[in-house]
Each structure stands twice: as C-alpha cells, then as structure tokens.
Backbone as a ProteinNet text record, in pm:
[ID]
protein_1_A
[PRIMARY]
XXXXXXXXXXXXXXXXXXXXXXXXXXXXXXXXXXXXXXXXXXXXXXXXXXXXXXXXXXXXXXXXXXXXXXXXXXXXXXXXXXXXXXXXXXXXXXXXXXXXX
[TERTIARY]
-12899.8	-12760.2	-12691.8	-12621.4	-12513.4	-12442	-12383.8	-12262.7	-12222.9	-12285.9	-12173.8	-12089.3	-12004.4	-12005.1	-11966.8	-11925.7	-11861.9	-11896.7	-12109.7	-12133	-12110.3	-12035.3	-11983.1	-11836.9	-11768.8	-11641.5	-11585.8	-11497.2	-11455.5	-11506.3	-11642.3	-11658.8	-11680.4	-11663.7	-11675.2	-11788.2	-11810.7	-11918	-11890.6	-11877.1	-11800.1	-11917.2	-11821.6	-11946.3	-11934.4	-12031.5	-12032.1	-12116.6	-12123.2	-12267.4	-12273.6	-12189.2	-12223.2	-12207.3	-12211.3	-12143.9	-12259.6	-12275.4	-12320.1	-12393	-12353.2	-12379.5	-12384.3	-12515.4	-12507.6	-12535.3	-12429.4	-12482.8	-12512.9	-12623.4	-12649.6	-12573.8	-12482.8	-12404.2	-12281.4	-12285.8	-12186.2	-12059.6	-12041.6	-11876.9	-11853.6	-11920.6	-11871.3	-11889.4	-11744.1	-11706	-11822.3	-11777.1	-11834.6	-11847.9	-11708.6	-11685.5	-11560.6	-11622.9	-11547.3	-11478.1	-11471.2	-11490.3	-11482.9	-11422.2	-11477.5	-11489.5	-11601.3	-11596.4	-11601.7	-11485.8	-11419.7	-11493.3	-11466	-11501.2	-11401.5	-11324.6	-11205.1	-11223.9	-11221.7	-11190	-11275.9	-11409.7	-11475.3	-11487.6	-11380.4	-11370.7	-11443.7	-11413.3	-11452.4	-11358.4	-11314.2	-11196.1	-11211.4	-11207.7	-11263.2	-11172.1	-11157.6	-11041.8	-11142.7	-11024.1	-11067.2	-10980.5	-11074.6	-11032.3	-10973.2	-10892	-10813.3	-10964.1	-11041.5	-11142.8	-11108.5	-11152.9	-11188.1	-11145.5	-11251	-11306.6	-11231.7	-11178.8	-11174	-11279.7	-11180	-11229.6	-11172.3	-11278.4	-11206	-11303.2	-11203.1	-11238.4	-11231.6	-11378.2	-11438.5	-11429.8	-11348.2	-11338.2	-11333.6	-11464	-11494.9	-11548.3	-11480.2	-11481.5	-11379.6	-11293.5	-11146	-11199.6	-11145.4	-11150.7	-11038.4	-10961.3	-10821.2	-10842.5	-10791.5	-10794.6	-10743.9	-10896.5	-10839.6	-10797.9	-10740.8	-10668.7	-10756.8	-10692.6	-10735.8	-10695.9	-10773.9	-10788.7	-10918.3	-10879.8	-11021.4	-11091.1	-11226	-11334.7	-11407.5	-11499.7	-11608.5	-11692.6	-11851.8	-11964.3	-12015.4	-11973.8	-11959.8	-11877.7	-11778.9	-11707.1	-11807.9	-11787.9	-11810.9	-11762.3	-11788	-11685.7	-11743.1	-11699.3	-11716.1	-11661.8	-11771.8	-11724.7	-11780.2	-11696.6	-11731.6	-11752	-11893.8	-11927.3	-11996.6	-12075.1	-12156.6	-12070	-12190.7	-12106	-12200	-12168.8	-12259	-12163.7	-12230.2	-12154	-12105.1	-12021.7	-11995.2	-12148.2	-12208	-12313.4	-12415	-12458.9	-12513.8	-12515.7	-12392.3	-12334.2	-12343.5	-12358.9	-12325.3	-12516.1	-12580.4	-12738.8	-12789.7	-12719.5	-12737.9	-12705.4	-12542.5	-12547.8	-12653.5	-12664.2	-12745.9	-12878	-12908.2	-13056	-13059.6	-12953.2	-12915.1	-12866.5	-12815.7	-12812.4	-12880.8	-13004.6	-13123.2	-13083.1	-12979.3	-12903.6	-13018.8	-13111.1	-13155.3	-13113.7	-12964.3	-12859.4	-12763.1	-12777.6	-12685.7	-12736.3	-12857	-12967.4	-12946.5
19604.5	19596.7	19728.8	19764	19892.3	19851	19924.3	19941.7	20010.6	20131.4	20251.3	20335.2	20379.2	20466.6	20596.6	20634.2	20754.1	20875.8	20919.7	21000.2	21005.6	20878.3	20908.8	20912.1	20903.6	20907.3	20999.4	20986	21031.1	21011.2	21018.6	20991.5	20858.2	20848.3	20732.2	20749.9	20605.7	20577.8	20486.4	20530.1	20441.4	20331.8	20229.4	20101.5	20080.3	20044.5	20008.4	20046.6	20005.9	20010.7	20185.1	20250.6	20468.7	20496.9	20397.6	20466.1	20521.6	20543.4	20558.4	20402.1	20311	20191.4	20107	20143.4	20061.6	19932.6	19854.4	19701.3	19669.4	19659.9	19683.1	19484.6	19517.2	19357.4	19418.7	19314.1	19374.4	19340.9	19261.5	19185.9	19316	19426.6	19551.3	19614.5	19737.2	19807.7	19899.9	20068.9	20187.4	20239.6	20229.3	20267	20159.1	20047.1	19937.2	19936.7	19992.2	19993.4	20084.5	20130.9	20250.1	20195.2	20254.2	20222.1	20349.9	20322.1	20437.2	20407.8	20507.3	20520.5	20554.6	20530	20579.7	20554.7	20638.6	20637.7	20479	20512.4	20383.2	20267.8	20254.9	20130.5	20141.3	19997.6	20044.9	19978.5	20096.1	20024.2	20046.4	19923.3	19874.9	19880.6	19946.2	19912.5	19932.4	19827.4	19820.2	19965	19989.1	20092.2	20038.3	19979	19920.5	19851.6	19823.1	19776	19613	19648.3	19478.7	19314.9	19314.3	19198.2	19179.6	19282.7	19275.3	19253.7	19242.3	19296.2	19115	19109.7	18926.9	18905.3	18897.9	18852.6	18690.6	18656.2	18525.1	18465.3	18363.9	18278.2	18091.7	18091.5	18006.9	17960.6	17798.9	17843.6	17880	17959.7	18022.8	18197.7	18229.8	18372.4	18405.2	18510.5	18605.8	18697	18727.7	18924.7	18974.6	19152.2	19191.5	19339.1	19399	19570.5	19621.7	19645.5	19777.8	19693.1	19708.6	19663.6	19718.9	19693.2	19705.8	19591.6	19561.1	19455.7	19480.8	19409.3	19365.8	19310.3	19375	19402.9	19265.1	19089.4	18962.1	18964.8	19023.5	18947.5	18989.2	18870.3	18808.7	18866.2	18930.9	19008.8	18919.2	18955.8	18946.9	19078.1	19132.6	19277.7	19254.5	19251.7	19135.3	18954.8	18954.7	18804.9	18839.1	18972.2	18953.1	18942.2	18846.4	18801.6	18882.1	18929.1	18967.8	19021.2	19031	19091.5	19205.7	19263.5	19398.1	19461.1	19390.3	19422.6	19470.5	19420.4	19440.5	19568.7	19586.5	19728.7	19855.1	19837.5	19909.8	19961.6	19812.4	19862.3	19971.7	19954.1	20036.7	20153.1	20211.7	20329.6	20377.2	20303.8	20341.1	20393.7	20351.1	20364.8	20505.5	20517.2	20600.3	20779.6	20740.3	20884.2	20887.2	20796.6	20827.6	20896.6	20815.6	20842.5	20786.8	20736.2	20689.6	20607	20710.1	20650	20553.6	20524	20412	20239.9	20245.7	20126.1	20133.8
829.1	865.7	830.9	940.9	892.4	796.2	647.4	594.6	532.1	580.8	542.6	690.5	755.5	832.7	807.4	659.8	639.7	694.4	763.6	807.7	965.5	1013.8	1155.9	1152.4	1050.6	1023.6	1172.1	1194.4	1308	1458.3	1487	1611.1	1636.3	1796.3	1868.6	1962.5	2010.3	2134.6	2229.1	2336.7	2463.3	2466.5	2495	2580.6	2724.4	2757.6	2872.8	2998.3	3106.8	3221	3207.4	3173.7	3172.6	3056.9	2951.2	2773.9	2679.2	2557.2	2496	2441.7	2443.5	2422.8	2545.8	2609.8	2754.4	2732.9	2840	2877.1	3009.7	3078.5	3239.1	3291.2	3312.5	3374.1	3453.7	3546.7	3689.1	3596.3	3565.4	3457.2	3370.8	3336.6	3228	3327.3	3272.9	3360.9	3278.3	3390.2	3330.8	3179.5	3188.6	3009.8	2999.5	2912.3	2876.4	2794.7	2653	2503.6	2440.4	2375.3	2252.8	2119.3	2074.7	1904	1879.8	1767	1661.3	1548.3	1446.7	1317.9	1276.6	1173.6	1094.8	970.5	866.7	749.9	668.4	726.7	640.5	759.9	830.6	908.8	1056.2	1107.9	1222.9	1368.7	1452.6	1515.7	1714.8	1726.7	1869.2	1946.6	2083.4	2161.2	2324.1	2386.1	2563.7	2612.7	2678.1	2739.6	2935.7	2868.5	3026.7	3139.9	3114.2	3152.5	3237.2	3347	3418.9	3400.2	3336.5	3269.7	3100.5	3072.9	2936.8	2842.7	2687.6	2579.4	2504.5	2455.5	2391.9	2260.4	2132	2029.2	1991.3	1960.2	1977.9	1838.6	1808.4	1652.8	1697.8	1669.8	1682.9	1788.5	1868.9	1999.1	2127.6	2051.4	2090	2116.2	2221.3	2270.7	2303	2235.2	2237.7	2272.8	2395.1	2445.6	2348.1	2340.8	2244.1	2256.8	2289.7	2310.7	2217.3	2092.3	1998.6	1835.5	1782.6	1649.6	1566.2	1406.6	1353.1	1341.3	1347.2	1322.1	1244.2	1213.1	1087.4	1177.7	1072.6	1158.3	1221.5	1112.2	1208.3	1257.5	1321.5	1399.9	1556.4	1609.9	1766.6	1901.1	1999.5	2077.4	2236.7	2318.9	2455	2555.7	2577.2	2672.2	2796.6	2860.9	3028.4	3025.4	3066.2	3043.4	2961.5	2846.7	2746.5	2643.1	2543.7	2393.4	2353	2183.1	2125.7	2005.8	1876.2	1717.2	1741.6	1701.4	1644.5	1532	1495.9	1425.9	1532	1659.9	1712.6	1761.7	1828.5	1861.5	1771.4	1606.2	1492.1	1527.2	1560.9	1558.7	1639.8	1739.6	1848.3	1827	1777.5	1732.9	1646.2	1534.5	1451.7	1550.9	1561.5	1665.2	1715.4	1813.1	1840.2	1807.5	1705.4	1595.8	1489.3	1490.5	1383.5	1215.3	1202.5	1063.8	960.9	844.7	763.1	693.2	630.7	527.7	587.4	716.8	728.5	716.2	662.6	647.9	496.5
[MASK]
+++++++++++++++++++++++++++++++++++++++++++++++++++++++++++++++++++++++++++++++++++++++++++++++++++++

C-alpha cells in the first residue's frame, strides 16, 4: 500500500482513456481526472469530464468536483468503480519509486 507521497509532492497524473493513469472504457473521457499531490495529501478533481467524477459511501454516490481523498475511499470515473488506492498503485508502478512501499 502507498503511504507516503512527499517524493511526488507537487506533481499530478491525469486519468483517463489518454492519461497517465489509463482506463480503456467508452464512459471515461480522455483525460477525466487529475490526481494531485499536495503537501502530504492527496487531491482529486474532474476535469469537466462526461460522465463524471462520483464519490461512493456506501451505497450512495455524490458527484464529486475537486476535493482531497484517502487511499479507501471508493471513486467512480465513468461507469468504472475502483479505490483511490488502486490509482495510488498505479502511479506507484509507474514512477518506480521503492520508498513509497
């Protein structure tokens, strides 16, 4: 599990069917999503996208603009569900950090 981000502090990674964090589904746009890094945290916003951006509690889904999340919380970007943890994996993967494990 990710939990540190301080060595991506500042950058982001778009989601979506052309992002840095691809999801191949017709329901996500090109670049759906950005995940930020700020100061320790980690902060999610729709980038005016389609289908939207919907934070999932329970079995209630609230559109969600721009906020910070935690690596359980639950998202929906198009018709895919999936963690914010999941997404954190993927970066990780991605910039072959060590120290973020």
């Amino acid at each position: 599990m990710v939990n540190s981000f301080g060595s991506l502090d500042g950058r982001s990674f778009i989601i979506g069917r052309e992002g840095h964090v691809l999801i191949d589904d017709p329901s996500v746009s090109k670049e759906h999503a950005e995940l930020k890094f700020v100061g320790g945290k980690i902060l999610l916003r729709d980038l005016d996208s389609t289908n939207g951006l919907f934070l999932i509690s329970g079995n209630k889904a609230r559109r969600f603009r721009e906020g910070y999340v935690l690596p359980d919380h639950e998202v929906s970007i198009g018709a895919k569900r999936t963690t914010v943890q999941s997404l954190l994996d993927t970066v990780y993967s991605m910039t072959h950090q060590p120290n973020l494990r």
